[in-house]
VOPAGU-2260 file (C-alpha; in pm, 1 decimal, decimal comma):
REM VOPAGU-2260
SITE   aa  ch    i         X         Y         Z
SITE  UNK   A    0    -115,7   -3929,8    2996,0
SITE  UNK   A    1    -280,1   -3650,3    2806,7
SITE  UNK   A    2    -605,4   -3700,9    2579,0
SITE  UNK   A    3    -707,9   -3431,4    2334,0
SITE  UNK   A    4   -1060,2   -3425,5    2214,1
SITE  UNK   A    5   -1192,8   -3181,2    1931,4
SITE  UNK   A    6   -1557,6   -3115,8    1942,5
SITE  UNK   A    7   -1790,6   -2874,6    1724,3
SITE  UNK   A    8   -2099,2   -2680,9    1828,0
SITE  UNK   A    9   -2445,3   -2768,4    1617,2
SITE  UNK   A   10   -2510,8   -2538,5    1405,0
SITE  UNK   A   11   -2793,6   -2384,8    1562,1
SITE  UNK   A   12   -2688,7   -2356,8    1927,4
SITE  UNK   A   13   -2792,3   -2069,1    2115,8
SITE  UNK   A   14   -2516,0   -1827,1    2241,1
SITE  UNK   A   15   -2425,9   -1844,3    2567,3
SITE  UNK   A   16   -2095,2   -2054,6    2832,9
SITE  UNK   A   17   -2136,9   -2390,8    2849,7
SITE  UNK   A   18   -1968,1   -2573,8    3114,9
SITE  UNK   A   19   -1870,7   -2952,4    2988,7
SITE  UNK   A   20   -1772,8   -3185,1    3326,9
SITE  UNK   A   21   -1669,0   -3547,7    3308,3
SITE  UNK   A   22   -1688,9   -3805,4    3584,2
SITE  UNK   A   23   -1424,8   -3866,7    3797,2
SITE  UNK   A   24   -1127,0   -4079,5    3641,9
SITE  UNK   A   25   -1107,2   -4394,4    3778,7
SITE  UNK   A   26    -801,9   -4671,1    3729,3
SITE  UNK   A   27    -631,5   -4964,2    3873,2
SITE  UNK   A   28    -292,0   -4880,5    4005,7
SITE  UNK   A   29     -45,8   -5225,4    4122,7
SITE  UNK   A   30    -391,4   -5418,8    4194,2
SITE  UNK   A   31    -561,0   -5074,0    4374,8
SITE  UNK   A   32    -817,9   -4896,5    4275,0
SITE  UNK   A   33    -821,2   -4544,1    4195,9
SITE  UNK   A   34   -1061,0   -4159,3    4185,6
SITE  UNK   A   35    -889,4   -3887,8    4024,4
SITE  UNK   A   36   -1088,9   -3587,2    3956,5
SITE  UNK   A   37   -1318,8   -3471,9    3731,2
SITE  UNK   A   38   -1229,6   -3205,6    3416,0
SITE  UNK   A   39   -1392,3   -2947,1    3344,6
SITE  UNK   A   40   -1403,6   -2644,8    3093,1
SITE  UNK   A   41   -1593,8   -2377,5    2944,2
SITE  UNK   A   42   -1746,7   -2372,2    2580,1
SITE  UNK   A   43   -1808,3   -2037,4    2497,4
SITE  UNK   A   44   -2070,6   -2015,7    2177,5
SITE  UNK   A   45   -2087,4   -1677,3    2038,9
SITE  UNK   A   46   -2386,3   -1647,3    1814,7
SITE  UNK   A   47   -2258,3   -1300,4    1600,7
SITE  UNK   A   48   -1945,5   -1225,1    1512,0
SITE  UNK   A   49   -1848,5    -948,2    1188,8
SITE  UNK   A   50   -1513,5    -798,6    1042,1
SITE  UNK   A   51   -1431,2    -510,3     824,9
SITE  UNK   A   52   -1208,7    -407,0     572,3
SITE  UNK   A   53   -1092,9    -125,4     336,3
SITE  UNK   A   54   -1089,0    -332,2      12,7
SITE  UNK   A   55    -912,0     -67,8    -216,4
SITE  UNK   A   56    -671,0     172,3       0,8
SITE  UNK   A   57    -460,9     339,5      25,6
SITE  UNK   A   58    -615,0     609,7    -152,0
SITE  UNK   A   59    -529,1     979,0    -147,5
SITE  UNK   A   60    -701,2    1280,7       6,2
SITE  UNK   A   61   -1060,0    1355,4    -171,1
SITE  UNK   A   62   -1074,4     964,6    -375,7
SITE  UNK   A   63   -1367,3     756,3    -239,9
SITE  UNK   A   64   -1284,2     437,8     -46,3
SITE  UNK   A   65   -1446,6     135,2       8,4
SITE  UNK   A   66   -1584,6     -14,1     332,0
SITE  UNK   A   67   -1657,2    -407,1     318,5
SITE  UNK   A   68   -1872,9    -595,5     644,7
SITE  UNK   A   69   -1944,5    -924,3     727,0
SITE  UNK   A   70   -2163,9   -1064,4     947,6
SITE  UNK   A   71   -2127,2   -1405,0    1101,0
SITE  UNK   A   72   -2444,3   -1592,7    1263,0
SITE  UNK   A   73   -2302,1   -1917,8    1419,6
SITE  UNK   A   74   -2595,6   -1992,3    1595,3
SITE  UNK   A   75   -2965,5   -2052,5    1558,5
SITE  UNK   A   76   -3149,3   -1761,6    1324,9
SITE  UNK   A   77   -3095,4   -1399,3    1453,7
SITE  UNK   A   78   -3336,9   -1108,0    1426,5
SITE  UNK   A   79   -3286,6    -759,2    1482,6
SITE  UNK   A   80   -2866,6    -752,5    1425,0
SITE  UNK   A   81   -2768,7    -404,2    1416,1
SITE  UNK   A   82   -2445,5    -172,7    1447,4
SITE  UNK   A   83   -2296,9     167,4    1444,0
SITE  UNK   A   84   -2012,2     288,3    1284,9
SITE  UNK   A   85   -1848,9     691,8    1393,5
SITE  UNK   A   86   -1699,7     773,8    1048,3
SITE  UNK   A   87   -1639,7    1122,2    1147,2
SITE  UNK   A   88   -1493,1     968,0    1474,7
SITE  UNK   A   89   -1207,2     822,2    1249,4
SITE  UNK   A   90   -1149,7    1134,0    1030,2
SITE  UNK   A   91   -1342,0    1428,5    1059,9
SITE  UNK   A   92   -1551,6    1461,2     759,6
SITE  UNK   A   93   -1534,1    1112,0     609,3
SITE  UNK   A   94   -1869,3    1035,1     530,3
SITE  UNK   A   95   -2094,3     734,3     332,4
SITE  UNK   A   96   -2251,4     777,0       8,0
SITE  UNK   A   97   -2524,1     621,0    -238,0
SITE  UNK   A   98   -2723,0     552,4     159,5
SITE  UNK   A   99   -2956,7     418,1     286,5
SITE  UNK   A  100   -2967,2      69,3     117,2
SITE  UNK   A  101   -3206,3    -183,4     229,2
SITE  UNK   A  102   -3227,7    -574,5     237,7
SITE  UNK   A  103   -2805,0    -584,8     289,9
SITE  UNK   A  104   -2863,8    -854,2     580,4
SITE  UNK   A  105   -3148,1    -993,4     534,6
SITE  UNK   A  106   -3514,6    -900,2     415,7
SITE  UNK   A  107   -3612,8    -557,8     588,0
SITE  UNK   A  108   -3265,8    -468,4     707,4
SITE  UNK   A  109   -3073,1    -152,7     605,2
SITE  UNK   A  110   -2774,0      23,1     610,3
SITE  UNK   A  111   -2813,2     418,3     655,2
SITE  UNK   A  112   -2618,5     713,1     758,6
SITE  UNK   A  113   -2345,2     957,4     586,3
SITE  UNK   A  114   -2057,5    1067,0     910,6
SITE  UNK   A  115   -2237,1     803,9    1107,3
SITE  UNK   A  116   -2370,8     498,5     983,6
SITE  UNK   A  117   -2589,9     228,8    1092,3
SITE  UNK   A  118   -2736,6    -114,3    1052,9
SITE  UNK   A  119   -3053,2    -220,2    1220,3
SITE  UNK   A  120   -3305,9    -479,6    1062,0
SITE  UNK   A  121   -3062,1    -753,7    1005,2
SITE  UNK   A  122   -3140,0   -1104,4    1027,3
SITE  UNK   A  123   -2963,9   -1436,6     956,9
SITE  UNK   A  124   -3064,9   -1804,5     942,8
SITE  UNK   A  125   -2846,9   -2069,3    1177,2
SITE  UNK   A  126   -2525,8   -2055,0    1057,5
SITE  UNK   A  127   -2580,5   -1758,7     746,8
SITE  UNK   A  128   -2340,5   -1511,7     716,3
SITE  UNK   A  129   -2361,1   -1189,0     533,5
SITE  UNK   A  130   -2124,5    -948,2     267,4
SITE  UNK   A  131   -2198,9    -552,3     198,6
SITE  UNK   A  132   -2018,3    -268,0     132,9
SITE  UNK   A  133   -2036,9      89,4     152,4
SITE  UNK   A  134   -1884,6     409,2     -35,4
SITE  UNK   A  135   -1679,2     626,0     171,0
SITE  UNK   A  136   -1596,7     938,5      48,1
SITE  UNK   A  137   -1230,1    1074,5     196,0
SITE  UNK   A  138   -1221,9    1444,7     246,9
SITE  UNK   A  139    -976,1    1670,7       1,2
SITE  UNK   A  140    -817,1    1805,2     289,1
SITE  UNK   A  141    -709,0    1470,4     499,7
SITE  UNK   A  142    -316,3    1413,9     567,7
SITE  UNK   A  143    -174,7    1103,9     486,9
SITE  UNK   A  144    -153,1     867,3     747,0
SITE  UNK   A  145    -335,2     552,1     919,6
SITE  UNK   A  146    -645,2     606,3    1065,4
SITE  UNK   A  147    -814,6     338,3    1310,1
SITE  UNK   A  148   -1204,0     272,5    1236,0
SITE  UNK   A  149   -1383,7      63,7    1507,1
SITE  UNK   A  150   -1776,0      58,8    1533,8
SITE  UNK   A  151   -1944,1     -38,7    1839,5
SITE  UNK   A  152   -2009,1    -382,1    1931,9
SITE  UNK   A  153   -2284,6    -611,1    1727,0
SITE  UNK   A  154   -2593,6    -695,8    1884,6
SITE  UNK   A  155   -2876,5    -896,5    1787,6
SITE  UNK   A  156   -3205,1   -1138,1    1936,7
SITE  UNK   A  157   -3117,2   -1517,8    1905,8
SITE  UNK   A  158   -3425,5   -1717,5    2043,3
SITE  UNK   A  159   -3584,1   -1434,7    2203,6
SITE  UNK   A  160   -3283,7   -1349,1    2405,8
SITE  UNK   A  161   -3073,1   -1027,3    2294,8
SITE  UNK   A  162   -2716,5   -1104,5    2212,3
SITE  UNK   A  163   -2367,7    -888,6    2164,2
SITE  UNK   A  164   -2100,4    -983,9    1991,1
SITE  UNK   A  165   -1752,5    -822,2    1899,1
SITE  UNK   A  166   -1674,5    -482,5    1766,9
SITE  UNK   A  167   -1518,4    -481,5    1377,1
SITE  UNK   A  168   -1180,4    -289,3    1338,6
SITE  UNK   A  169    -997,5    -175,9    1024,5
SITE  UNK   A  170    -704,0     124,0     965,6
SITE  UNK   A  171    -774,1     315,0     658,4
SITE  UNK   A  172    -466,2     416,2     476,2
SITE  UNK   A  173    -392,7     782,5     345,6
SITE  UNK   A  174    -158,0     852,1      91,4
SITE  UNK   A  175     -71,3    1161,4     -12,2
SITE  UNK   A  176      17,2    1175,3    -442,0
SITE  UNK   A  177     385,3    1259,9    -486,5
SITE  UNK   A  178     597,8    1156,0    -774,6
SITE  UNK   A  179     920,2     952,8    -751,4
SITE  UNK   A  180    1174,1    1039,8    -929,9
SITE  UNK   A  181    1438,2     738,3   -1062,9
SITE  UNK   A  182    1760,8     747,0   -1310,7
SITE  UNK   A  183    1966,8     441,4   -1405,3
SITE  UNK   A  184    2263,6     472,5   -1590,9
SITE  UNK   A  185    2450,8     226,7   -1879,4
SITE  UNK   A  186    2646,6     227,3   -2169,5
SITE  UNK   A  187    2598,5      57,1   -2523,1
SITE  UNK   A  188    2907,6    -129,2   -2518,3
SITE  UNK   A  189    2859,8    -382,8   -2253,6
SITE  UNK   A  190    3144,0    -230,6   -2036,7
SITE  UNK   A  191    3442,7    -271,2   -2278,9
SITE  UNK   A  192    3562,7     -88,4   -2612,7
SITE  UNK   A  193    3855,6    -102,1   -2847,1
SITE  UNK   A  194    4046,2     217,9   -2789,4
SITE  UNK   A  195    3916,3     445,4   -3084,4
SITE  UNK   A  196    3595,6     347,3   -3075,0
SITE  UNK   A  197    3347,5     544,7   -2891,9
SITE  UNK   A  198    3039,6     465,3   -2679,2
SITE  UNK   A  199    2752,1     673,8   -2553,3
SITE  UNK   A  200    2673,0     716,6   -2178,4
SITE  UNK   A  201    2334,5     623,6   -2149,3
SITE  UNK   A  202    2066,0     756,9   -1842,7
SITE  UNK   A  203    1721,8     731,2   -1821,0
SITE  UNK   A  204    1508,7     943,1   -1613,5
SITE  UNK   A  205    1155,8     811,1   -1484,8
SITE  UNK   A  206     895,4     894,3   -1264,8
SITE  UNK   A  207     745,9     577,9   -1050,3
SITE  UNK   A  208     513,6     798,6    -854,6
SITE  UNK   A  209     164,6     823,6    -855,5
SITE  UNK   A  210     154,4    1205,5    -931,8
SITE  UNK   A  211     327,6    1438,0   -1184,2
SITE  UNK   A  212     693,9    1579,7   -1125,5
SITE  UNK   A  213     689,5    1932,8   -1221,4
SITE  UNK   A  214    1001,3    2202,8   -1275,1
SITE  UNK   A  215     986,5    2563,9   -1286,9
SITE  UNK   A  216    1145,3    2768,2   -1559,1
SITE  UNK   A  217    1557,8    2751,0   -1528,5
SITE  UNK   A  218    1544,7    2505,7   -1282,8
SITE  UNK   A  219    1767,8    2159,7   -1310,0
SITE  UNK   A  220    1617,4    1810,2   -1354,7
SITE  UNK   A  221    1924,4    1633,4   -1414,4
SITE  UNK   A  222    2267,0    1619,7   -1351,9
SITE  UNK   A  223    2582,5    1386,3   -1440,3
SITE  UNK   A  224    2960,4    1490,4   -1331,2
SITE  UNK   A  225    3117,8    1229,5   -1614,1
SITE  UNK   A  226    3501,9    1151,6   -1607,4
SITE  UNK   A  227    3761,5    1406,2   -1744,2
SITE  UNK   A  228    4100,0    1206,2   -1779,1
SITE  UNK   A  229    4149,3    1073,6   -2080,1
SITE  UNK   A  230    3781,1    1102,4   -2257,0
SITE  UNK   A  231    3607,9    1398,3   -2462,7
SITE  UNK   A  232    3241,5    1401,1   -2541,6
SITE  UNK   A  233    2983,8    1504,7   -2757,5
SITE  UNK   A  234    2674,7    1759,1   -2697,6
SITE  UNK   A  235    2410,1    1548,1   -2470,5
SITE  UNK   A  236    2082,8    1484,7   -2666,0
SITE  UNK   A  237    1728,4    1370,3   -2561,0
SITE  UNK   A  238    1591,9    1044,3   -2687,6
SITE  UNK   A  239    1265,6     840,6   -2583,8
SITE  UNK   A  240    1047,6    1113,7   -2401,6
SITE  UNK   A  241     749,9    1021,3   -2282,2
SITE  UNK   A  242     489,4    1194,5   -2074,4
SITE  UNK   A  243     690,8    1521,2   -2148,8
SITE  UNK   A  244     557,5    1834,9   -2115,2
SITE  UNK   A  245     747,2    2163,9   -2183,3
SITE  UNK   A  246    1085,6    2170,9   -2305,6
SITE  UNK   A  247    1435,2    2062,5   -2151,3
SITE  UNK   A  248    1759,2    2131,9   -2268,1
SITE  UNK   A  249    2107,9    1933,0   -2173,3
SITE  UNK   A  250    2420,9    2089,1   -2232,4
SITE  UNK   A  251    2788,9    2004,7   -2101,1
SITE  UNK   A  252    2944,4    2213,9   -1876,2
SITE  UNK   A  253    3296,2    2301,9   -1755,7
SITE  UNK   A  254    3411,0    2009,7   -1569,4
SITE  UNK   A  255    3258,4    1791,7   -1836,3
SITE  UNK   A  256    2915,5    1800,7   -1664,5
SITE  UNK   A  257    2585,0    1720,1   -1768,0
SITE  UNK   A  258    2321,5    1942,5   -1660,0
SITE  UNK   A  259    1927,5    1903,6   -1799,6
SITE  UNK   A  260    1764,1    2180,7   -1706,5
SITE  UNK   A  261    1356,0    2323,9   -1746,2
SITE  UNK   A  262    1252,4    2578,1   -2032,4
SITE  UNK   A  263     965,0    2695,7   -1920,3
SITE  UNK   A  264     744,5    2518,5   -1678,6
SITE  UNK   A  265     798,3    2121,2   -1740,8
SITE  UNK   A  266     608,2    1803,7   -1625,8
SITE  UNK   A  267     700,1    1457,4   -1611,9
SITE  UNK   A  268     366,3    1265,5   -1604,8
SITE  UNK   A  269     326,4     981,7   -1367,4
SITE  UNK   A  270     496,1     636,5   -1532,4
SITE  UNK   A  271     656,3     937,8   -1790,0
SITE  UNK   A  272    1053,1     923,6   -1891,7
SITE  UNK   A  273    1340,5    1059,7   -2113,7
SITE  UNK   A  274    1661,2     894,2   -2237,0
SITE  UNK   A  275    2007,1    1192,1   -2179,6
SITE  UNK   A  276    2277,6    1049,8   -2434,1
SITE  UNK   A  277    2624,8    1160,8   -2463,9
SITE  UNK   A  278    2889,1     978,7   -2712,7
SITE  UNK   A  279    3249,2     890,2   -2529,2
SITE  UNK   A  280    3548,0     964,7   -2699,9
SITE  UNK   A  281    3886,1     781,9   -2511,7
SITE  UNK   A  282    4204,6     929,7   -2594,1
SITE  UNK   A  283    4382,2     635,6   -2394,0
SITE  UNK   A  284    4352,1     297,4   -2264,2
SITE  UNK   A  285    4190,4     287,5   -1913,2
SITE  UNK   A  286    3859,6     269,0   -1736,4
SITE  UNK   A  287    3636,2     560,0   -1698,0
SITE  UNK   A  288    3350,9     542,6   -1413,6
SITE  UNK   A  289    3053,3     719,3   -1453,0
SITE  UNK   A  290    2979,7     961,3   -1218,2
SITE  UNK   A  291    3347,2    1044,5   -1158,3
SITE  UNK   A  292    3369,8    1301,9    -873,8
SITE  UNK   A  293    3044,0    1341,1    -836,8
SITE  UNK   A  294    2674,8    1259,3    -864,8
SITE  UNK   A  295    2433,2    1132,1   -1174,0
SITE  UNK   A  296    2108,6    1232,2    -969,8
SITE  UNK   A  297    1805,7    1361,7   -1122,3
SITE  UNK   A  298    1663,4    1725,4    -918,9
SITE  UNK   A  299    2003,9    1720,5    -776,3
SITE  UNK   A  300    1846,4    2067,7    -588,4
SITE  UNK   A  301    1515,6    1894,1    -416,9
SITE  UNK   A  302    1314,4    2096,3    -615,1
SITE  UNK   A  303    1045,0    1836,2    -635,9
SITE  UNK   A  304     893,6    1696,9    -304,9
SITE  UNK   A  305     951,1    1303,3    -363,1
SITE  UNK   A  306     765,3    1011,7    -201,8
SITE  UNK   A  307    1115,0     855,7    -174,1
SITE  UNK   A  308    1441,4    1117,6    -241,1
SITE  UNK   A  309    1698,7     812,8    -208,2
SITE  UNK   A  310    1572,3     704,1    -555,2
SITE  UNK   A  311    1745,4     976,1    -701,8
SITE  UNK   A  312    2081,7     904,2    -742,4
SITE  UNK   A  313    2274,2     636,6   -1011,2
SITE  UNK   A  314    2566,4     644,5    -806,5
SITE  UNK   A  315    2552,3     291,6    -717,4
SITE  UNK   A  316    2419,2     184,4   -1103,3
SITE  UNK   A  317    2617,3     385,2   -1258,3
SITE  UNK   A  318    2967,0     280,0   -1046,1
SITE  UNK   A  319    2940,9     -46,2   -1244,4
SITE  UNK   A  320    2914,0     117,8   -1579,7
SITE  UNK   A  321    3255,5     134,4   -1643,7
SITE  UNK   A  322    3445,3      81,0   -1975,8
SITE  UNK   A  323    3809,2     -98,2   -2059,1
SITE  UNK   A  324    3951,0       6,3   -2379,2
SITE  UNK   A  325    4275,8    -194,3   -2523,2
């Protein structure tokens, strides 16, 4: 038989093991009595305990960050709770700002410090807990990446006796500002035209990043190798720019292919887009699948350092874009 008991510590017990022992069991067993052995176990009480976080990363190189504590008393009222925290330790030349602050934990305690920063003062009532933050500023030069931030271990006088609780760990998160360059692909016809009709292929060119996407002078931000059999087109034209600066021109080439390229210096703005239309012509009944024998891909050369270059194809999207005259 197995008995499970939950039990809670008062509120204002002092830190420390506590070793909890019952009698010996006892029991009648076919008319004879019985002495099992006692139990026993350990209740460990610890009296501080804290966590941090980064509340707002990632962030990139030279943004400021911020660095959130809190301070756990779960047993009677603490007095002189204090801590240090290596920023430099983590990443050389990370360092606090807007210190020292006073009265964070408690009445007379206070936070201090710029590459290394500490907490002495603090003081909590049984079972009081405490929240504060602190500005970190990220250096301009820091690669992106995951940095580990542990401070040393908490300590603190609970009834008269000094205490030491856990060290507080948190990984600050890097990122380094790149755009990310997208392109879908449709048509305006829902897939299917009468056969002397036309329809216009349809891409759209985005940036998803979190910086700008920017093209030097003659060099190509777009390109789309459409179908040849059975299909003429129109000259490409640019629709719905936004976040545009500088100029791009789209022409067709030989081999019916769409290339968008930079005049001048050109800069597609973070969340920034343009539309590349080209009217469809059949000459026959069949389907036509654009890209044919070839790519749609936007900086088809790598031109532009991505966050993520497998965003830059409509292969896939634009596979399905296919239209059935009759």
């Amino acid at each position: 038989m197995h008995v499970q008991r939950h039990a809670a510590s008062p509120p204002a017990a002092v830190a420390g093991n506590y070793t909890n022992t019952t009698s010996n069991v006892t029991a009648t067993v076919l008319t004879e009595s019985v002495t099992g052995n006692p139990a026993s176990n350990v209740l460990e009480v610890a009296a501080l305990t804290f966590s941090k976080s980064f509340t707002n990363d990632p962030v990139a190189p030279g943004a400021t960050v911020n660095l959130q504590f809190v301070i756990n008393n779960a047993s009677s009222a603490s007095s002189a709770i204090a801590f240090t925290d290596d920023l430099d330790a983590t990443l050389s030349g990370l360092v606090a700002t807007g210190l020292p602050v006073s009265d964070v934990c408690g009445a007379g305690s206070q936070i201090s410090g710029t590459s290394s920063i500490t907490l002495t003062g603090g003081n909590l009532a049984a079972g009081a807990s405490c929240t504060f933050n602190v500005t970190l500023q990220v250096p301009a030069g820091a690669a992106g990446g995951e940095y580990r931030n542990t401070t040393g271990a908490i300590t603190g006088t609970v009834g008269g006796s000094p205490v030491t609780g856990n060290a507080a760990v948190d990984n600050l998160l890097i990122a380094i500002p790149a755009p990310d360059l997208t392109v879908s692909k449709t048509n305006t016809v829902g897939g299917a035209a009468v056969l002397g009709n036309t329809w216009v292929w349809r891409s759209t060119i985005s940036n998803g990043g979190n910086a700008p996407a920017i093209f030097a002078d003659g060099q190509t931000i777009y390109a789309d190798t459409m179908p040849s059999i059975d299909v003429s087109y129109g000259a490409p034209s640019i629709g719905s720019a936004s976040g545009i600066t500088g100029a791009i021109n789209c022409a067709l080439s030989v081999g019916n292919v769409i290339l968008c390229t930079a005049s001048g210096a050109v800069s597609i703005a973070v969340s920034g887009s343009f539309r590349v239309d080209v009217t469809a012509t059949p000459t026959a009944a069949g389907t036509f699948t654009n890209p044919t024998g070839g790519l749609a891909r936007v900086d088809p050369n790598n031109n532009v350092a991505e966050s993520n270059e497998s965003t830059t194809t409509a292969t896939a999207i634009a596979s399905s874009s296919r239209l059935c005259p009759t």
